[in-house]
N, C-alpha and C positions, 0 to 999 in steps of 0.2 A: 810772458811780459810783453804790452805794448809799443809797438813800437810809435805811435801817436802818443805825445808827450803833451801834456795841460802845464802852463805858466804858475804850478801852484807845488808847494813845499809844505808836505804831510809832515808832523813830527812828531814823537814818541817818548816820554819817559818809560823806564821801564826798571825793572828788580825781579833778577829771577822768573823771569817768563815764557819759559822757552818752548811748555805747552800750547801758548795764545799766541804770542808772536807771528810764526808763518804764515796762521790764518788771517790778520792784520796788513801783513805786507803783502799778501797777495790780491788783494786788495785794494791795495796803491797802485796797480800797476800804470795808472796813466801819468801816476804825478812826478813830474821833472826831477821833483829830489824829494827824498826822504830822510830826516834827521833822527838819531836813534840815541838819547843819550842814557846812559848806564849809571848808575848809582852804586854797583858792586856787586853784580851778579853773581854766582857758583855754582849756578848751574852750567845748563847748554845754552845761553841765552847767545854769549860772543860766538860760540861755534857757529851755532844757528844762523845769525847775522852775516858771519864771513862767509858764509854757504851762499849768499842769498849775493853778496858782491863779488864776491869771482863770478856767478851769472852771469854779471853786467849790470846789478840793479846800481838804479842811483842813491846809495843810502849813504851817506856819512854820520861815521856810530862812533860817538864819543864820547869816554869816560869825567862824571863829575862826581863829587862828594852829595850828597844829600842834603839840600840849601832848602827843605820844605817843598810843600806840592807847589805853592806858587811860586817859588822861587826858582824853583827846577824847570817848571814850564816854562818863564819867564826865560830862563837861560838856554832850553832849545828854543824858544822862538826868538832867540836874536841872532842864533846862527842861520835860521832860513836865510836864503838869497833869492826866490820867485818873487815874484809880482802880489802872489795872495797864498796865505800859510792854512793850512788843517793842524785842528788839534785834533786828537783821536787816541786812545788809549789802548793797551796793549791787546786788551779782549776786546778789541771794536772792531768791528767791520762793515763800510760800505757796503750797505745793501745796491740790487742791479739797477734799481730805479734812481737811487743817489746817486751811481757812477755815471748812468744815462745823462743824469742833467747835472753834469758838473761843469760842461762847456757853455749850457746859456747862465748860470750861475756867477761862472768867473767874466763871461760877457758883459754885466752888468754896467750900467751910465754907473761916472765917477761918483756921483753923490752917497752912491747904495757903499758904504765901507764894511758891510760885514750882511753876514747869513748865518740865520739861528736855523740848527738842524734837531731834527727827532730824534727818540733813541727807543728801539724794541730791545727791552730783555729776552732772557733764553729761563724758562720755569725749568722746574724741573717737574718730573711728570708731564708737561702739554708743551716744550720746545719755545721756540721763539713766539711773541705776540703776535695777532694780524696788524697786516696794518692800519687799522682803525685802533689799534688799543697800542698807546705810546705814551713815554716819557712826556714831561712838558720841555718843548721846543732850548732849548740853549746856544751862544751865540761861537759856532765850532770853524765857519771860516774867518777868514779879517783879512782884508789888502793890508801891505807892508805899511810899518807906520802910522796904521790908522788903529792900533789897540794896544793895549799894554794890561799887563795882571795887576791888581792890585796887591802886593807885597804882604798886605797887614792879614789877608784870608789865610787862617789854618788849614779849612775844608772846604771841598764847592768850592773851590776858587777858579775864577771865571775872567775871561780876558773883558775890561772896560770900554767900548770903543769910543772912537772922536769923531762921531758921524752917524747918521742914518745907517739903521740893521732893518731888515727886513724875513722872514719866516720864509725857509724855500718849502715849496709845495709838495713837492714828491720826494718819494725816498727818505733814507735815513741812517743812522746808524744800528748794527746788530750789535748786541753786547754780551756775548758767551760767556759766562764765568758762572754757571751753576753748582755753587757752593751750597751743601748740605745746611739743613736749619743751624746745625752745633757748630759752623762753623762762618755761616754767615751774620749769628746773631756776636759772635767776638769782632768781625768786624764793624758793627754798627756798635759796639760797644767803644771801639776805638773812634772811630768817627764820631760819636755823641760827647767822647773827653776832649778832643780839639775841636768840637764846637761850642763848648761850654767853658772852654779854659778860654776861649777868640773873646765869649761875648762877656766873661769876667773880668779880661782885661781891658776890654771898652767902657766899662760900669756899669755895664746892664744887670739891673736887677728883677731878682726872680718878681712873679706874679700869678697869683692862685688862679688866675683864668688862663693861663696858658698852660700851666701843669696840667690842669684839668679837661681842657679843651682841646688845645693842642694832637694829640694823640691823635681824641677823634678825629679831627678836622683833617686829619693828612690820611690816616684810612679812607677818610669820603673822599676826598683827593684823586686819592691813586684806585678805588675802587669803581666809584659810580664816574667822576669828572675822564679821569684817563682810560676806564674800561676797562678794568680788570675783572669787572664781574662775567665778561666775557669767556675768560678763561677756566672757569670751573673754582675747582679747590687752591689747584695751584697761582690762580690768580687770587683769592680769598689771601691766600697764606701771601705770598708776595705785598699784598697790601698790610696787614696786620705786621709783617716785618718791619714795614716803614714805620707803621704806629708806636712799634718798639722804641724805633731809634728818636721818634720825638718826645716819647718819654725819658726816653733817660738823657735828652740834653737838657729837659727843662730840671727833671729831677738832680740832677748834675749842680745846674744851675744852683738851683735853692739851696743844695748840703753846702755848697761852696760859699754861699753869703752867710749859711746859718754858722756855721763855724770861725766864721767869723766875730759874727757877735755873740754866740755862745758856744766857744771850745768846749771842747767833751773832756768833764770830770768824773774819776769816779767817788762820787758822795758813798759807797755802800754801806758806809760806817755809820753815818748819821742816819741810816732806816733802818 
C-alpha cells in the first residue's frame, strides 16, 4: 500500500465478490479512502475486506439493502468525503498508465468537473485487450458535488455531471470477469430485461428498424469502431455477444407492446 495518498475517494458496490475484489483494491492503493458497500454478501467478500483494514487500508465498507444499480451507486457516492470520487466496479482495475496519471488528472482547473475513462475487457482465450482496442470512454471520475446518477436508469447507469467532462488520454480501466459463453449470455439476458422494462416504462415504442438494425450496428461498434477485430476469434465472439444483448432489448421491447395489444389466446378450437 502507498503511502502517497491522492484527494480522491474510489467506491464500490459489490455482492458476493470475493474472487475480484482484492484485485480491485489493490489497485486503489493511492486513493485516500475507499468505500465498499455490500448488498448481502455469503461469501468471503466481508472477510476479504476486513483483511484488507487491519492492514491499514482506508476502506469504509458498509452494509445497504439493494436500492437498484443507480440507486446503490448513488448511495456510495454520498458517503465519499475527498475532493473527487472514482466509480469502478468489483472486477475493475486500474491499469499502470491510469494510476500514473491520476495526479495530473485530479490537478485539473475548476471548470474540468469530471473525466471519462476507458475500459479493456479480459477475453477469454486472448486475455486482456491492447490498448488501442477499448470500451467506449465513460464518465468514471467527478469532483464532489458536481454529479449525481440519474435514479430512473435500471442499467448503464451513469453519473450526470454539472460541468465540463473531458476524456483522460492514457490509461484505463481492466475489467476481469471472464465468464463462459453459457453464462455470460444469462447475463445480457438479464441486463436486456431491465433495459426493456426502463424503456417500456418511458413509452418507448418498438420499431422494425431498430430490431433489425440494431444488433448490427453494435457488432460494427464493438468490432470494427472499438477494435475488436483485433483480437482474433475471441474478439469476433465478444462483439457478436454484444449484438445478442441488443437483440433481445429490442426483441424484449416489441413482445412487451405486442402483448399489449394483443394478449396471447389460445383459439385452437376454432382451427
Amino acid at each position: 500500500m502507498s503511502d502517497a495518498k491522492l484527494p480522491l475517494s474510489a467506491f464500490i458496490i459489490c455482492l458476493n465478490e470475493e474472487a475480484y475484489l482484492g484485485a480491485c483494491l489493490d489497485s486503489l492503493a493511492e486513493c485516500a479512502e475507499i468505500v465498499v458497500v455490500d448488498s448481502g454478501s455469503t461469501d468471503g467478500t466481508q472477510a476479504l475486506v476486513e483483511r484488507y483494514i487491519a492492514g491499514g487500508w482506508p476502506i469504509r465498507f458498509v452494509h445497504e439493502a439493494w436500492r437498484g444499480y443507480a440507486g446503490q451507486k448513488q448511495f456510495a457516492l454520498d458517503l465519499c468525503t475527498q475532493p473527487w470520487r472514482l466509480n469502478i466496479d468489483a472486477d475493475e482495475r486500474l491499469d499502470r498508465a491510469l494510476r500514473d496519471s491520476l495526479p495530473t488528472l485530479l490537478a485539473a482547473p475548476p471548470e474540468i468537473v469530471g473525466w471519462k475513462v476507458a475500459r479493456r475487457p479480459y477475453l477469454i482465450g486472448y486475455g486482456y485487450t491492447p490498448a488501442r482496442v477499448r470500451e467506449r470512454k465513460n464518465l468514471r471520475l467527478i469532483r464532489a458535488g458536481q454529479g449525481a446518477y440519474d435514479l430512473a436508469q435500471a442499467v448503464h447507469e451513469g453519473i450526470v455531471p454539472r460541468g465540463r467532462v473531458e476524456k483522460a488520454s492514457a490509461g484505463g480501466l481492466l475489467h476481469y470477469r471472464p465468464l463462459i459463453l453459457d453464462e455470460q449470455i444469462l447475463k445480457e439476458n438479464k441486463y436486456s430485461t431491465l433495459k426493456a422494462d426502463q424503456q417500456t416504462a418511458e413509452g418507448r415504442r418498438p420499431k422494425a428498424a431498430k430490431l433489425i438494425f440494431s444488433p448490427l450496428l453494435y457488432f460494427l461498434r464493438l468490432y470494427l469502431r472499438n477494435g475488436l477485430w483485433r483480437c482474433g476469434l475471441p474478439g469476433f465472439i465478444e462483439a457478436m455477444t454484444g449484438a445478442v444483448y441488443a437483440f433481445l432489448t429490442q426483441a424484449k421491447l416489441y413482445q412487451r407492446d405486442a402483448l399489449k395489444r394483443r394478449p396471447n389466446v389460445d383459439d385452437a378450437k376454432g382451427r
